[in-house]
PDB file of N, CA, C and O in Angstrom:
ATOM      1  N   UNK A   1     150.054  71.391 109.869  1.00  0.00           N
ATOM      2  CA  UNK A   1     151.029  70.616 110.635  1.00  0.00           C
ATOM      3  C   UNK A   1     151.982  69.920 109.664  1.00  0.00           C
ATOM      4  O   UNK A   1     151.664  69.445 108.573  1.00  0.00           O
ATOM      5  N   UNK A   2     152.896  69.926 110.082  1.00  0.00           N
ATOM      6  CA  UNK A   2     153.883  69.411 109.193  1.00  0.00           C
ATOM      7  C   UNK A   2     154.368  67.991 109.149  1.00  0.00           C
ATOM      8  O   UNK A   2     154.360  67.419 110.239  1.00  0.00           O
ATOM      9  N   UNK A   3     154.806  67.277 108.069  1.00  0.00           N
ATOM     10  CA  UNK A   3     154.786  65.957 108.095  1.00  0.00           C
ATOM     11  C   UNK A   3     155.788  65.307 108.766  1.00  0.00           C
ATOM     12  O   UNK A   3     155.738  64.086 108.611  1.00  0.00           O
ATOM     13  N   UNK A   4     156.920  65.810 109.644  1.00  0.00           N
ATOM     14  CA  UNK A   4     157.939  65.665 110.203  1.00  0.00           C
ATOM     15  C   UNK A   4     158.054  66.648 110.971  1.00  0.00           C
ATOM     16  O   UNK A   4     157.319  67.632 111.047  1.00  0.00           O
ATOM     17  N   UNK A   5     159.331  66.307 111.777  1.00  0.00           N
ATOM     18  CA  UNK A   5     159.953  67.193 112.802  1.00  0.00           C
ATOM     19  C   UNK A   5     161.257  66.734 112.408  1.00  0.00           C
ATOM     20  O   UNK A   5     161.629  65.575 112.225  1.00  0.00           O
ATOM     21  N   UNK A   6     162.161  68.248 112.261  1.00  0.00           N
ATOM     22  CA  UNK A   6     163.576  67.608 112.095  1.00  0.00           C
ATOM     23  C   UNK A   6     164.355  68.614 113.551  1.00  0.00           C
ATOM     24  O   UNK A   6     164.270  69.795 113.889  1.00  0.00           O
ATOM     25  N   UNK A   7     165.197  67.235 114.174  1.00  0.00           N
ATOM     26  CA  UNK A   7     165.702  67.833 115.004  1.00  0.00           C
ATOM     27  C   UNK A   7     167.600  68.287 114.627  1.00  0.00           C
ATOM     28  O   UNK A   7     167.924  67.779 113.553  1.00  0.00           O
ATOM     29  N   UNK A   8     168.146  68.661 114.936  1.00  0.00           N
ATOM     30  CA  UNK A   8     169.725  68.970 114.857  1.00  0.00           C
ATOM     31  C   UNK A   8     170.696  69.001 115.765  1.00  0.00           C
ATOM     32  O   UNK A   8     170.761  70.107 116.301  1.00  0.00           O
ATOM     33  N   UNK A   9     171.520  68.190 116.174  1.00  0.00           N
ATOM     34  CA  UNK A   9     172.124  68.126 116.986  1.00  0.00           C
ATOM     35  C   UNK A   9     173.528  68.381 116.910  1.00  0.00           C
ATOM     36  O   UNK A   9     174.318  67.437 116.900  1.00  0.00           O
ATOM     37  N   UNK A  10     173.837  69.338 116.865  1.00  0.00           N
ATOM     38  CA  UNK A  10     175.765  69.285 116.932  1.00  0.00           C
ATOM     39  C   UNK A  10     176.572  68.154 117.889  1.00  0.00           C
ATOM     40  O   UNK A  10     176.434  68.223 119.111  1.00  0.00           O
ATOM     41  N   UNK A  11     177.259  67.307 117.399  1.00  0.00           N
ATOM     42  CA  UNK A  11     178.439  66.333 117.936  1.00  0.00           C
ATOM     43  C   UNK A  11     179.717  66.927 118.364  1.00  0.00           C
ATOM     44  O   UNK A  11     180.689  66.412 118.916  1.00  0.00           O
ATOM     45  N   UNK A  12     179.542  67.841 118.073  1.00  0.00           N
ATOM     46  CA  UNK A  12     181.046  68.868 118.738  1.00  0.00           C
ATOM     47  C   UNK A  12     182.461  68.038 118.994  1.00  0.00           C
ATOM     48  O   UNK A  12     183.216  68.275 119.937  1.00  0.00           O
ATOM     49  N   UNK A  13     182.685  67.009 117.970  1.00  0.00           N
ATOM     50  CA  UNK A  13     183.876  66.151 117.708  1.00  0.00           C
ATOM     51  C   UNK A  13     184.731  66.634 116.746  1.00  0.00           C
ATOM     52  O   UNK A  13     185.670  65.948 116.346  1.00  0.00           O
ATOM     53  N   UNK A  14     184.492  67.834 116.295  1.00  0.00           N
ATOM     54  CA  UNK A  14     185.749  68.542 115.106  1.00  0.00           C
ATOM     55  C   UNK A  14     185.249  68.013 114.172  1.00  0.00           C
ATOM     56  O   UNK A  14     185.532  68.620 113.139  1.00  0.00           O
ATOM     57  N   UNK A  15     184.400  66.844 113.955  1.00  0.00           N
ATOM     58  CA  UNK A  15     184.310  66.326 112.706  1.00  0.00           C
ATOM     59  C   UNK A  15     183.393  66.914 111.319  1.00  0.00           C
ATOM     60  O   UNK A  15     182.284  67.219 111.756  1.00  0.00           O
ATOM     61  N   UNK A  16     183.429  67.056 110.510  1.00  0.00           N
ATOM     62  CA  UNK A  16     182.814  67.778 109.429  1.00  0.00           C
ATOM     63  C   UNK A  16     181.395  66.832 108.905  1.00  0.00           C
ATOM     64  O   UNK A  16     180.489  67.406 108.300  1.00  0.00           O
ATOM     65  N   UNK A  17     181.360  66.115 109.052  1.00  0.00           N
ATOM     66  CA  UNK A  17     180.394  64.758 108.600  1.00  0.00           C
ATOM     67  C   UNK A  17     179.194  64.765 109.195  1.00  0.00           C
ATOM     68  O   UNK A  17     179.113  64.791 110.423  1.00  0.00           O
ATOM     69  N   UNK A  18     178.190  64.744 108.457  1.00  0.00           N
ATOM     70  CA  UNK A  18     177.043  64.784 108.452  1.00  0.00           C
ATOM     71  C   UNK A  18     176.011  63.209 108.933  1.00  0.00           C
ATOM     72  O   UNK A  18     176.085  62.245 108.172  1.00  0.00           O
ATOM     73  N   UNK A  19     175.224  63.126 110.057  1.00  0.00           N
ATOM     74  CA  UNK A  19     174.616  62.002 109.916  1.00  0.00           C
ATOM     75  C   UNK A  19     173.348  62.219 110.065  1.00  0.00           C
ATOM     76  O   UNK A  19     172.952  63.344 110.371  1.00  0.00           O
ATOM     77  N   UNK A  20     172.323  60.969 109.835  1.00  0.00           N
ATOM     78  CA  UNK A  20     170.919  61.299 109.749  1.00  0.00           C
ATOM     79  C   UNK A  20     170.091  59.910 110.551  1.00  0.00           C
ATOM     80  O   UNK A  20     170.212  58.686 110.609  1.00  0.00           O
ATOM     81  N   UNK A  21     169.421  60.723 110.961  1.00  0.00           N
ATOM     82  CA  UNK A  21     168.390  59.844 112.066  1.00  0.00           C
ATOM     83  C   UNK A  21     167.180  59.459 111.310  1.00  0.00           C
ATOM     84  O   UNK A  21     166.552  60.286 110.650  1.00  0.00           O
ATOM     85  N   UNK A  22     166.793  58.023 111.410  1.00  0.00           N
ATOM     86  CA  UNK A  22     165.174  58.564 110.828  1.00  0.00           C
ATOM     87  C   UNK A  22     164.262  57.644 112.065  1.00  0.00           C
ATOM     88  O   UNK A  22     164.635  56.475 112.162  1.00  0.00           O
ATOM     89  N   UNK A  23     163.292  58.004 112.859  1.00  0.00           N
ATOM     90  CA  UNK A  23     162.422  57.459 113.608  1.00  0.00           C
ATOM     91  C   UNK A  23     160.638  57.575 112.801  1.00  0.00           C
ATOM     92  O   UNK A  23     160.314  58.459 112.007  1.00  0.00           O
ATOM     93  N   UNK A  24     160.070  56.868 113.102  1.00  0.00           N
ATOM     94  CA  UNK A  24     159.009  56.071 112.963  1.00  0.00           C
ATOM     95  C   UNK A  24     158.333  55.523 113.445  1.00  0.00           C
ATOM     96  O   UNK A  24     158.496  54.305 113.375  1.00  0.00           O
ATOM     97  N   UNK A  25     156.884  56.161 114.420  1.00  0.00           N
ATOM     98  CA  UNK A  25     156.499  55.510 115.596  1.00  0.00           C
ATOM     99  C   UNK A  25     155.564  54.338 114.847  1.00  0.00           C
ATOM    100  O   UNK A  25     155.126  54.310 113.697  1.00  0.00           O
ATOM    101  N   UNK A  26     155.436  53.435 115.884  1.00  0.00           N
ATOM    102  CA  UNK A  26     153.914  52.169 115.449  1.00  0.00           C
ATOM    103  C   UNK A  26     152.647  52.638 115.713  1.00  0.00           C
ATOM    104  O   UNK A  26     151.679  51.881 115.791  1.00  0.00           O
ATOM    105  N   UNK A  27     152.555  54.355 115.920  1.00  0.00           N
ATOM    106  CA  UNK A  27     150.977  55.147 116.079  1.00  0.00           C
ATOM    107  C   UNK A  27     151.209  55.653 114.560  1.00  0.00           C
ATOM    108  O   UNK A  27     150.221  56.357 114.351  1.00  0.00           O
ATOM    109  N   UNK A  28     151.841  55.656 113.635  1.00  0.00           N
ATOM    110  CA  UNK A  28     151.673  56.081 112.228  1.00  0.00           C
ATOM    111  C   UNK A  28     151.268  54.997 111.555  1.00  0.00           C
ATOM    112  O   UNK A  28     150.564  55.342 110.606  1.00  0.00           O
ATOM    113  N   UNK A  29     151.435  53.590 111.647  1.00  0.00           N
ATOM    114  CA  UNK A  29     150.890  52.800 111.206  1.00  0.00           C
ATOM    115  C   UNK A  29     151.355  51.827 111.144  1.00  0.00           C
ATOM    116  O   UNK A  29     152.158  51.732 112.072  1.00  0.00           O
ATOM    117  N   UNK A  30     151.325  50.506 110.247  1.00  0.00           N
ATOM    118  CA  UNK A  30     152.019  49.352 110.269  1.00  0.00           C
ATOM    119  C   UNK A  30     153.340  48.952 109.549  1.00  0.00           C
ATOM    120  O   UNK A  30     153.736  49.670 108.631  1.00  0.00           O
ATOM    121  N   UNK A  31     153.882  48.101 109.830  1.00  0.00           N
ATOM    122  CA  UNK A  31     155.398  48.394 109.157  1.00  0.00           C
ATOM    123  C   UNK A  31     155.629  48.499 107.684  1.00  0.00           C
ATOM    124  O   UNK A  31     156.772  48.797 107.338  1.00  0.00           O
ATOM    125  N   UNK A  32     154.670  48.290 106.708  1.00  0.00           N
ATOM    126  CA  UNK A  32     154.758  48.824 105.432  1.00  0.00           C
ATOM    127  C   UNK A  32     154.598  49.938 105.597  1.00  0.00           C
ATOM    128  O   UNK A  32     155.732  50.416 105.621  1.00  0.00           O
ATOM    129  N   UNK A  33     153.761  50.849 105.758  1.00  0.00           N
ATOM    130  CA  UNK A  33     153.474  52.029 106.261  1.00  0.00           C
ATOM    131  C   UNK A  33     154.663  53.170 106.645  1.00  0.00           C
ATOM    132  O   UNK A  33     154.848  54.211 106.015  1.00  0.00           O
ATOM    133  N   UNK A  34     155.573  52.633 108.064  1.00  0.00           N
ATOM    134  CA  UNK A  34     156.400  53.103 108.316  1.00  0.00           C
ATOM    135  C   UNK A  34     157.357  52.998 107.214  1.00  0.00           C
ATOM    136  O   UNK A  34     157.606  54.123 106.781  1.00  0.00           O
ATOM    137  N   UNK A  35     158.026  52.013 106.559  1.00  0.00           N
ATOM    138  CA  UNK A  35     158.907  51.588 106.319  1.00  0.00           C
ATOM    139  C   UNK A  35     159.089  52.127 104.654  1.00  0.00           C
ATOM    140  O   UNK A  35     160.150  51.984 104.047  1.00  0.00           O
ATOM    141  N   UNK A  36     157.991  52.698 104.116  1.00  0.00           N
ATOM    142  CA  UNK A  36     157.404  53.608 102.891  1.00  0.00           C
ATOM    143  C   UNK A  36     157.807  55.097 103.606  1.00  0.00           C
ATOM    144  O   UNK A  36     158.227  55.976 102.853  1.00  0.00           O
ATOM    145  N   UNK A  37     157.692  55.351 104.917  1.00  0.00           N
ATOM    146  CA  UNK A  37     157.896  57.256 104.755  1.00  0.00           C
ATOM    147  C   UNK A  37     159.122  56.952 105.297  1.00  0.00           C
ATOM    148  O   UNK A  37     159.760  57.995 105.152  1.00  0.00           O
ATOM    149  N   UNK A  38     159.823  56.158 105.828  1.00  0.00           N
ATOM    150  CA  UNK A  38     161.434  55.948 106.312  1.00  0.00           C
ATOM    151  C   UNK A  38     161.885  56.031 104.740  1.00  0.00           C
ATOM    152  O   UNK A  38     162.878  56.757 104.768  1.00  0.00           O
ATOM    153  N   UNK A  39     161.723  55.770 103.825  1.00  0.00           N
ATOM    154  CA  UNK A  39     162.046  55.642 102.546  1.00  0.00           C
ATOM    155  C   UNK A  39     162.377  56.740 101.552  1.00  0.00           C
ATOM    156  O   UNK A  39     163.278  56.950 100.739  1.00  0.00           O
ATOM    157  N   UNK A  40     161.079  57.458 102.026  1.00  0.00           N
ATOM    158  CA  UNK A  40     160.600  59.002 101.955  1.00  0.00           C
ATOM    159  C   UNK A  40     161.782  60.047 102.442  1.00  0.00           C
ATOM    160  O   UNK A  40     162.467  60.855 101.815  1.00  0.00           O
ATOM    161  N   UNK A  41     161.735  59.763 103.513  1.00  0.00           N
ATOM    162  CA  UNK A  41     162.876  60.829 104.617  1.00  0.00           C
ATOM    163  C   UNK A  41     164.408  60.225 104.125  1.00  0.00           C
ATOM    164  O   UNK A  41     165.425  60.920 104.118  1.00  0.00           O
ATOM    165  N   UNK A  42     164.362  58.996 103.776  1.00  0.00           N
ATOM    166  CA  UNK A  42     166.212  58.877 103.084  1.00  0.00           C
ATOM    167  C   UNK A  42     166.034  59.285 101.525  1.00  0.00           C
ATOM    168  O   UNK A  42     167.095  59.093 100.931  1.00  0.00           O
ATOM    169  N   UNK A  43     165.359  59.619 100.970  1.00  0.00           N
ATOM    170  CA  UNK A  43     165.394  60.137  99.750  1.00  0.00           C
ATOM    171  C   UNK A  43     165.280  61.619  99.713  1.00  0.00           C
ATOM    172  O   UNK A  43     165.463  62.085  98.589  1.00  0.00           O
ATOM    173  N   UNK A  44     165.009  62.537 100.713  1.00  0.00           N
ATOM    174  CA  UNK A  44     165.203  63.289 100.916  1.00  0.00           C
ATOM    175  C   UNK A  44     166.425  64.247 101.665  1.00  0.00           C
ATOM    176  O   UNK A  44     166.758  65.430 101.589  1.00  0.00           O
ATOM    177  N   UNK A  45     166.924  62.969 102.480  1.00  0.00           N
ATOM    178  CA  UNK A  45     168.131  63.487 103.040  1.00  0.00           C
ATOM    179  C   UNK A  45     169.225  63.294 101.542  1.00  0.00           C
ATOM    180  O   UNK A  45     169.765  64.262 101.005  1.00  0.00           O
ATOM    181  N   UNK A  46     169.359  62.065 101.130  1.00  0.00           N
ATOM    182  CA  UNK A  46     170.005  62.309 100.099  1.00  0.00           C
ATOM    183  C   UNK A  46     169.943  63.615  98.932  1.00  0.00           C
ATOM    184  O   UNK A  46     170.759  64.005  98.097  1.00  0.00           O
ATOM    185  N   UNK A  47     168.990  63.930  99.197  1.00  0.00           N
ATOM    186  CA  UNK A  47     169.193  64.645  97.963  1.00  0.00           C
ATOM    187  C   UNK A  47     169.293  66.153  98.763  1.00  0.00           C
ATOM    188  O   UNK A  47     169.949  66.921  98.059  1.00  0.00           O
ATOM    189  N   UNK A  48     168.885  66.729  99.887  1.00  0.00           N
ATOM    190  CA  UNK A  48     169.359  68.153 101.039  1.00  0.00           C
ATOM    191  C   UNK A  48     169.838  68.142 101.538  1.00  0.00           C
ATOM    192  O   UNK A  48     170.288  69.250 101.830  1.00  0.00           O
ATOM    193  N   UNK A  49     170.453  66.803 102.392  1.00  0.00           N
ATOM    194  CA  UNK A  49     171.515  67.480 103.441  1.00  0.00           C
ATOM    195  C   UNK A  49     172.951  67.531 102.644  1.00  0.00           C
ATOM    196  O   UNK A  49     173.878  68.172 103.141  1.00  0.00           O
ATOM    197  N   UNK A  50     173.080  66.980 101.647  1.00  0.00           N
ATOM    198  CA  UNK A  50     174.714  67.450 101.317  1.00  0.00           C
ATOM    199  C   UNK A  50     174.855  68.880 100.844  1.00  0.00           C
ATOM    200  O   UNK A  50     175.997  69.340 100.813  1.00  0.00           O
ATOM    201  N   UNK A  51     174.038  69.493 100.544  1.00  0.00           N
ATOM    202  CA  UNK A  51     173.886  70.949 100.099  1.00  0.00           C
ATOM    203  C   UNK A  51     173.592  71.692 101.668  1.00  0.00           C
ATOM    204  O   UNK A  51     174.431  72.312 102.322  1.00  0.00           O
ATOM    205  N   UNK A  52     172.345  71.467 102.001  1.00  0.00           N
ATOM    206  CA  UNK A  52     171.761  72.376 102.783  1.00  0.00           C
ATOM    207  C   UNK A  52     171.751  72.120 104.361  1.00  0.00           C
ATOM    208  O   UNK A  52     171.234  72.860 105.198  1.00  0.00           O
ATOM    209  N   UNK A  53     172.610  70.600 104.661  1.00  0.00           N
ATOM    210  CA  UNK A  53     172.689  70.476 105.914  1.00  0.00           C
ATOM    211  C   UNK A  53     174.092  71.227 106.980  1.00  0.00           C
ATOM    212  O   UNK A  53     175.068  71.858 106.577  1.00  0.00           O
ATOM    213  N   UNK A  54     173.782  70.927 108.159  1.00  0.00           N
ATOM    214  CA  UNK A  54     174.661  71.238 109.343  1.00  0.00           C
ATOM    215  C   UNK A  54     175.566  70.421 109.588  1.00  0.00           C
ATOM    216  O   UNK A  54     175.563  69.369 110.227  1.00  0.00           O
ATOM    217  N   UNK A  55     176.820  71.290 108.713  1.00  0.00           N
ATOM    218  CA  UNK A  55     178.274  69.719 109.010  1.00  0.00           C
ATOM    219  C   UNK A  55     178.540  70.252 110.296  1.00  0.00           C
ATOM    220  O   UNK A  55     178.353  71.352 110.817  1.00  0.00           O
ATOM    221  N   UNK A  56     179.256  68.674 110.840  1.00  0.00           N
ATOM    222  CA  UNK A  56     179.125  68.285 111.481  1.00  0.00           C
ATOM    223  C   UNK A  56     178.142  67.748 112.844  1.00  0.00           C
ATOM    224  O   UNK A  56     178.506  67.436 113.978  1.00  0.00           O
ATOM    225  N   UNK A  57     176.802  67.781 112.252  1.00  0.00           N
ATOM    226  CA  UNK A  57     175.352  67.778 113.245  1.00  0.00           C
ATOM    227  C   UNK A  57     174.826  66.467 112.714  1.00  0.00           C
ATOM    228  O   UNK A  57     174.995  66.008 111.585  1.00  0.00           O
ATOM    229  N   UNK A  58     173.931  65.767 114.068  1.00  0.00           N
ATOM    230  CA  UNK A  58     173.293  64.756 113.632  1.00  0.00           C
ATOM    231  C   UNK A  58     171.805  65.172 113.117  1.00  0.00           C
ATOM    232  O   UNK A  58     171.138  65.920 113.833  1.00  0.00           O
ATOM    233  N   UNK A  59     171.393  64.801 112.154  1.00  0.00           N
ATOM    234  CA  UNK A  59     169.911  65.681 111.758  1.00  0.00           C
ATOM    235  C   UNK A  59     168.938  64.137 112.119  1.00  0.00           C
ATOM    236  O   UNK A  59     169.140  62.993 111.711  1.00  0.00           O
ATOM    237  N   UNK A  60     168.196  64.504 112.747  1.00  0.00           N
ATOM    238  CA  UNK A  60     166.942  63.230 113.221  1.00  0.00           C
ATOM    239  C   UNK A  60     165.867  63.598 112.620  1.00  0.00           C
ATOM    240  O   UNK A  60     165.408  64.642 113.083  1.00  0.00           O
ATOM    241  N   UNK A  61     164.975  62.905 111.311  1.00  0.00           N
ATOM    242  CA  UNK A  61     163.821  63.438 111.131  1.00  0.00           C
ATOM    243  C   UNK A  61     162.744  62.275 111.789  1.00  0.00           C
ATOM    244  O   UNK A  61     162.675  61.056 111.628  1.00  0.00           O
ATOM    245  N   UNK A  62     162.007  63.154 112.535  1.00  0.00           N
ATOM    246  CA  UNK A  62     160.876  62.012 113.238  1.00  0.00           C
ATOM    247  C   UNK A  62     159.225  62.333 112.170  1.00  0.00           C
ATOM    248  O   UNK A  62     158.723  63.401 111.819  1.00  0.00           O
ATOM    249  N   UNK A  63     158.815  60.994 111.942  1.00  0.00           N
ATOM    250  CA  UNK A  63     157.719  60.985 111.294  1.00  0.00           C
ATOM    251  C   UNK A  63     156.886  60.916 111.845  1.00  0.00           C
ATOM    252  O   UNK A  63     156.776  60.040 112.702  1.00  0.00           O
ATOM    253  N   UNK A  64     155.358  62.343 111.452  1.00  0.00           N
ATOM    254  CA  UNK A  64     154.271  62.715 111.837  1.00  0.00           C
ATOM    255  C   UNK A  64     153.055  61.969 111.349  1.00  0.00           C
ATOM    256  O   UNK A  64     153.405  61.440 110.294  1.00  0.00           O
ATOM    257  N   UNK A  65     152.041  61.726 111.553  1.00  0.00           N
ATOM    258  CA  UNK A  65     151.044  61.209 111.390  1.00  0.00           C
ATOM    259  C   UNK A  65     150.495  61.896 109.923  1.00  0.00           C
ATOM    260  O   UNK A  65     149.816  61.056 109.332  1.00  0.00           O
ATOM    261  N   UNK A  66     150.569  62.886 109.338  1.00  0.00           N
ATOM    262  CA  UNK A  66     150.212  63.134 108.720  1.00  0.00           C
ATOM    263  C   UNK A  66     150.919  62.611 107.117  1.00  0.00           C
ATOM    264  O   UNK A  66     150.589  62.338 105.963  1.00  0.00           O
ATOM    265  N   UNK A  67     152.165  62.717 108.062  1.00  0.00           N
ATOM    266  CA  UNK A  67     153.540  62.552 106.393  1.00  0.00           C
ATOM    267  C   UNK A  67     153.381  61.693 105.557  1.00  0.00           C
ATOM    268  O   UNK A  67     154.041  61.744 104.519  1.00  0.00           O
ATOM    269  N   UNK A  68     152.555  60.773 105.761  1.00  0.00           N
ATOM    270  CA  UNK A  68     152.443  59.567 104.793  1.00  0.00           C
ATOM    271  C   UNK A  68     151.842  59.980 103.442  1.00  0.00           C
ATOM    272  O   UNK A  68     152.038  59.716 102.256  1.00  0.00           O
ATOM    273  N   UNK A  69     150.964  60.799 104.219  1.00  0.00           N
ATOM    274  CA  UNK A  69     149.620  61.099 102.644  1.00  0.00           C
ATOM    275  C   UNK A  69     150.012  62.414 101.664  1.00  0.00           C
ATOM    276  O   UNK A  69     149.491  62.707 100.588  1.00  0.00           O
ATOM    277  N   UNK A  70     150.958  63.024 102.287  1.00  0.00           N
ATOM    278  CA  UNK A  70     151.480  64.243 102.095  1.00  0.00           C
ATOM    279  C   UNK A  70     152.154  63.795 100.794  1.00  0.00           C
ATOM    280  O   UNK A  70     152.567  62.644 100.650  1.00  0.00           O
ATOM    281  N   UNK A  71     152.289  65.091  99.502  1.00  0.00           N
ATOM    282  CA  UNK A  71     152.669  65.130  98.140  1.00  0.00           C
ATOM    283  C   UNK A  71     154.303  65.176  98.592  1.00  0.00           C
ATOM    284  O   UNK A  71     154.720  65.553  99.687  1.00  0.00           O
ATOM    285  N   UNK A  72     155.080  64.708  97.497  1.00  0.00           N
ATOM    286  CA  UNK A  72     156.495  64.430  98.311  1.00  0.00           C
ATOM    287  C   UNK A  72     157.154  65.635  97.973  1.00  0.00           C
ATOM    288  O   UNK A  72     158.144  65.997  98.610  1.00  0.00           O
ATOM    289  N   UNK A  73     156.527  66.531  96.684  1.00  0.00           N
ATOM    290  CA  UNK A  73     157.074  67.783  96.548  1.00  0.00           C
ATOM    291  C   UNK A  73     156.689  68.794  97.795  1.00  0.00           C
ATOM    292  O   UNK A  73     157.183  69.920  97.732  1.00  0.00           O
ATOM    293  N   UNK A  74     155.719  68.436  99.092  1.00  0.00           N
ATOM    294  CA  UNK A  74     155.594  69.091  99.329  1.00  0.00           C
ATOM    295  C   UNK A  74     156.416  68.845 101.006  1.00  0.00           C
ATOM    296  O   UNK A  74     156.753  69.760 101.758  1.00  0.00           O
ATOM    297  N   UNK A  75     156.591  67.315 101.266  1.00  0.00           N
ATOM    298  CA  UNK A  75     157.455  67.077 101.959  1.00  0.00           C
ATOM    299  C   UNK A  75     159.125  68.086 101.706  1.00  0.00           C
ATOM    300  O   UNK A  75     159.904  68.394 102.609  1.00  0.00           O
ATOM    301  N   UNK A  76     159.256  68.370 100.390  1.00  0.00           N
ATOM    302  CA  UNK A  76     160.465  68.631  99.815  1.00  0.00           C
ATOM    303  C   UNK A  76     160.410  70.096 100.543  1.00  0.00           C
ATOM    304  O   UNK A  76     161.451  70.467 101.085  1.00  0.00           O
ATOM    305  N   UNK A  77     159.475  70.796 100.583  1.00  0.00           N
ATOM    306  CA  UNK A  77     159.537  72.190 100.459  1.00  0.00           C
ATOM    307  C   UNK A  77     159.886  72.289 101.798  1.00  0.00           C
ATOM    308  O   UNK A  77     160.860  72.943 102.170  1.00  0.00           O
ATOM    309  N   UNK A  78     158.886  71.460 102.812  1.00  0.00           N
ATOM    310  CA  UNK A  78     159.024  71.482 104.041  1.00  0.00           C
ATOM    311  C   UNK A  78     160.506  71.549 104.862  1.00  0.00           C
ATOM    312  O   UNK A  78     160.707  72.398 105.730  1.00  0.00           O
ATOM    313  N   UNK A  79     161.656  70.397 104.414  1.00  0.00           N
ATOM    314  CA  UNK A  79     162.451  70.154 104.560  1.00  0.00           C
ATOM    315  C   UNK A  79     163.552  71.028 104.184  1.00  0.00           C
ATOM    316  O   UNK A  79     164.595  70.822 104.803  1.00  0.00           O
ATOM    317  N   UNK A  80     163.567  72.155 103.128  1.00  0.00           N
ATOM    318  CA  UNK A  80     164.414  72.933 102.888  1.00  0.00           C
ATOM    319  C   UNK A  80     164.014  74.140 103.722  1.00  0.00           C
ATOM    320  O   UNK A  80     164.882  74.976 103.976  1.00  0.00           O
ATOM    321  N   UNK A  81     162.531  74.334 104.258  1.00  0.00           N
ATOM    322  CA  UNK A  81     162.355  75.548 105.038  1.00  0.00           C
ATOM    323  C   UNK A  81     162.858  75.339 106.083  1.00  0.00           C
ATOM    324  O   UNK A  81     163.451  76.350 106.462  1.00  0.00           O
ATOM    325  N   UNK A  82     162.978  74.040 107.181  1.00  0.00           N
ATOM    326  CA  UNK A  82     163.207  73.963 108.161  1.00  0.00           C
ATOM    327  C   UNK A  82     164.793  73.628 108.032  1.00  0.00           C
ATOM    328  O   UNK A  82     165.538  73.828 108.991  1.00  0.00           O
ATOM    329  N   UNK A  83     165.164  73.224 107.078  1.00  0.00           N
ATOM    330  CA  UNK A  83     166.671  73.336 106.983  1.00  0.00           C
ATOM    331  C   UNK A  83     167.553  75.003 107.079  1.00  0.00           C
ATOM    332  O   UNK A  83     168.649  75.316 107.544  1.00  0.00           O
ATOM    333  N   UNK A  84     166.329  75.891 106.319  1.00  0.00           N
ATOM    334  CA  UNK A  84     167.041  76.819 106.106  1.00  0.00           C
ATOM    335  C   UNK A  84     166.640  77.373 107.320  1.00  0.00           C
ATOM    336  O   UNK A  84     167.274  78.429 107.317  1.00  0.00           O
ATOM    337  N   UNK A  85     165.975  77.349 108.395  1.00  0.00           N
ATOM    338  CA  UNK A  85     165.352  78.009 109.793  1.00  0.00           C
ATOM    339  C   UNK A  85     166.555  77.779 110.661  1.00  0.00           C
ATOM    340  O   UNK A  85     166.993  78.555 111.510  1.00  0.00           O
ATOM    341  N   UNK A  86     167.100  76.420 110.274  1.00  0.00           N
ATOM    342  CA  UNK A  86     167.732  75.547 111.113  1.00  0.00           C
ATOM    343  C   UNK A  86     169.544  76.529 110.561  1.00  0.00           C
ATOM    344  O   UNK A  86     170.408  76.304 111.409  1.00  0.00           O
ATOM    345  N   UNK A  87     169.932  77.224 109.667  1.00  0.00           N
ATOM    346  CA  UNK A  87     171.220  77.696 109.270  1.00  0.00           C
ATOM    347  C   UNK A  87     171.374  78.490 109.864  1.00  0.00           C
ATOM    348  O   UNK A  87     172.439  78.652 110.461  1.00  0.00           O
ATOM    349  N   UNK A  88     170.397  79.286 109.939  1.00  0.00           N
ATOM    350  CA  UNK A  88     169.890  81.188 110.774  1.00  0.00           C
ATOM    351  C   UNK A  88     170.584  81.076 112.102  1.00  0.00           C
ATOM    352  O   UNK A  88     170.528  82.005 112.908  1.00  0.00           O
TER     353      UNK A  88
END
């Protein structure tokens, strides 16, 4: 299971610009907790979606119960597969 879900949404405003969602339920844990893989998921958007994202789409990554404990290289891998699922 994967440590996220990334969703994609096209804004269909002509606009080229990229934005990013990050959610974080209070069933993953307490707000250090959350507020450590919210941290996680903007260090990752920074560094994939300007390469590998959907301009003009809002990208939402929602955090899984598992993502916390997860190696961040492996969060990484995750995020470029479903990016690249998401180009197709």
């Amino acid at each position: 299971m994967p440590g996220f879900v990334l969703l994609v949404h096209d804004r269909k405003d002509g606009s080229d610009g990229m934005r990013i969602g990050i959610t974080v339920t209070k069933k993953i844990g307490g707000a250090v907790v959350r507020n450590r893989m919210k941290r996680r998921f903007r260090a990752l958007a920074r560094e994939f979606l300007p390469l590998q994202g959907v301009a003009g789409a809002d990208h939402i990554l929602i955090g899984r119960a598992g993502g916390i404990e997860r190696d961040f290289d492996d969060l990484k891998r995750q995020l470029v597969k479903a990016l690249a699922k998401v180009a197709q």
